[in-house]
N, C-alpha and C positions, 0 to 999 in steps of 0.2 A: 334535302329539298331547298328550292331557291325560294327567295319570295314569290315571285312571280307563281310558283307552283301551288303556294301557300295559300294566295288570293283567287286561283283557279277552284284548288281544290275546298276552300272554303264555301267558295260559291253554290259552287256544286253541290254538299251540303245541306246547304242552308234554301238553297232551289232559288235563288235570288239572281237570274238574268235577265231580268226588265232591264233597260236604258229610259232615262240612268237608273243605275241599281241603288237597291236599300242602304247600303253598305259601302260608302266610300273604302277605294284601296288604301287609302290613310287611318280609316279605323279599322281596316281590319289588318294594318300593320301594328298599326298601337295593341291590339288585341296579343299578336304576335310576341313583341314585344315585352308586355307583360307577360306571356305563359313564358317566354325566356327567364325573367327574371325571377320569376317565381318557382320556376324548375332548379334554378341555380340557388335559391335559399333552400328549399327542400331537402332538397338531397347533395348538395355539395358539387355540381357537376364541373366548375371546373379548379382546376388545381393549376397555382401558377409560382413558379418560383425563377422566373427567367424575364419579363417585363420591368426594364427599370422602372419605370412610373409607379409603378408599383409595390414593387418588391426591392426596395432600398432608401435605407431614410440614413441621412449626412449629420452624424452626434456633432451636435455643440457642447461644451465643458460649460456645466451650471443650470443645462435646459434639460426637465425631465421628459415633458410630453409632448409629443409628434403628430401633426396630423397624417391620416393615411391615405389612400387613394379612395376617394366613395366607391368603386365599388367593390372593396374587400368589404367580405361577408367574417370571414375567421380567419384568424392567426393560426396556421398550422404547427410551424417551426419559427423560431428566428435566433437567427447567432450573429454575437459581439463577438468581432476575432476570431474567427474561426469555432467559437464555444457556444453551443445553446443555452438558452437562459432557462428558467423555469417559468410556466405560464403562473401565476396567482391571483389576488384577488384584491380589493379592500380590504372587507370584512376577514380577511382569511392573517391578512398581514398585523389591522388593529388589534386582534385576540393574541397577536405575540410580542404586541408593546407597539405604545402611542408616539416612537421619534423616527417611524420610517421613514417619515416625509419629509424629514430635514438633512435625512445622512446623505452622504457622495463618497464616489470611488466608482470603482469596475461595477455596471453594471450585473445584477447574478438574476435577478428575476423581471416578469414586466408583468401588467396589466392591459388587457384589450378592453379597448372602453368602447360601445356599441354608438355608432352615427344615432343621431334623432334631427328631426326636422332638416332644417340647414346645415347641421353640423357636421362635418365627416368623422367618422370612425379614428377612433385615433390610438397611442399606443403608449403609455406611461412607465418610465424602467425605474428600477429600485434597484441597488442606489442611485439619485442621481449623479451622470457621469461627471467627471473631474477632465476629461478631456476626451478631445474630439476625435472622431472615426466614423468607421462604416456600419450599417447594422444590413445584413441579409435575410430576409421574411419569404415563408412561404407561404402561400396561403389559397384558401379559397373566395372566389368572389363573381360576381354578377359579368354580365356581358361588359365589355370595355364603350364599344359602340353602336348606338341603337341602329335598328335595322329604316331603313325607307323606303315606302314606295315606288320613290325615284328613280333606286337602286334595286329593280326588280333582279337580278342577277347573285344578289350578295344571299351568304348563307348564314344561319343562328351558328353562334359559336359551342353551343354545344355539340358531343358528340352525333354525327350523322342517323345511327340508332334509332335514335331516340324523340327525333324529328316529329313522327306521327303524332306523339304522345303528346304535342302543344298545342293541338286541335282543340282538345278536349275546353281547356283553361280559352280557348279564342272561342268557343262556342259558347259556356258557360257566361263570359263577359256581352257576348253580342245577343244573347234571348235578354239581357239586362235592361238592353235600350229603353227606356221610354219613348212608345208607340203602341199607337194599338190594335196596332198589326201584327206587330212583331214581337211585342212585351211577351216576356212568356218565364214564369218563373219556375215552373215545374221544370221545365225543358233544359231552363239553364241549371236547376239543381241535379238535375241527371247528366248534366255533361261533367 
């Protein structure tokens, strides 16, 4: 579905064709938008290992931790040199001795450290590297670029499928509204 189809078929709906409607096309792209994003933490939906932006961070010798692209959700794979590393943890590394954080050489394992707030998602290797290279990541993560209005023609990047099913999350967020017309919270906990 395009957007355009998205904001028809929402309409529809929602029974909202007054002029002008309840429902600016920008909120019910935002609505959009969000059931994208939300669908892609859920359930994993896209998988990417082929986006440079993304899926490649440039080792400096003596720097452990790397920001990553904000919208990587998980670390699926990543290899130094052709070799996968092992995913680990803090807590999993402290319980096997307190000088991890100071060793270097070949990286063998990493850490995914989760985004908050402003922060992007970033990626911590153990040991830190003693010299520089390429790292290749797989991974799963969030739509690259939000969808618009504007761009009534552009399509969610996830699989085509599946499309229906972001209704449910743009209808849910849209009986949210405060109005009191439109407020409706049973309505929106059923969607």
């Amino acid at each position: 579905m395009k957007v355009a189809d998205f904001i028809d078929e929402f309409r529809d709906i929602v029974q909202d064709q007054q002029d002008p409607p309840f429902w600016s096309s920008e909120n019910i792209v935002r609505y959009l938008n969000e059931a994208v994003q939300e669908a892609c933490e859920r359930a994993k939906l896209i998988e990417d290992r082929t986006t440079p932006a993304v899926c490649s961070i440039t080792l400096q010798a003596g720097e452990s931790t790397y920001a990553l692209h904000p919208s990587v959700l998980q670390i699926k794979r990543l290899t130094f040199r052709g070799r996968p590393l092992d995913e680990s943890s803090v807590e999993e590394l402290d319980s096997e001795g307190h000088d991890w954080e100071t060793r270097s050489g070949t990286p063998r394992l990493f850490i995914f450290e989760q985004g908050s707030g402003a922060q992007p998602p970033k990626v911590r290797l153990v040991p830190t590297p003693t010299e520089a290279g390429a790292v290749a990541l797989t991974v799963y993560r969030g739509a690259l670029k939000p969808l618009s209005a504007d761009l009534d023609q552009a399509k969610p990047e996830i699989p085509e499928r599946l499309h229906d099913r972001l209704m449910d999350w743009m209808l849910h967020r849209a009986y949210l509204k405060q109005d009191a017309d439109r407020f409706d919270p049973s309505k929106s906990a059923t969607s």
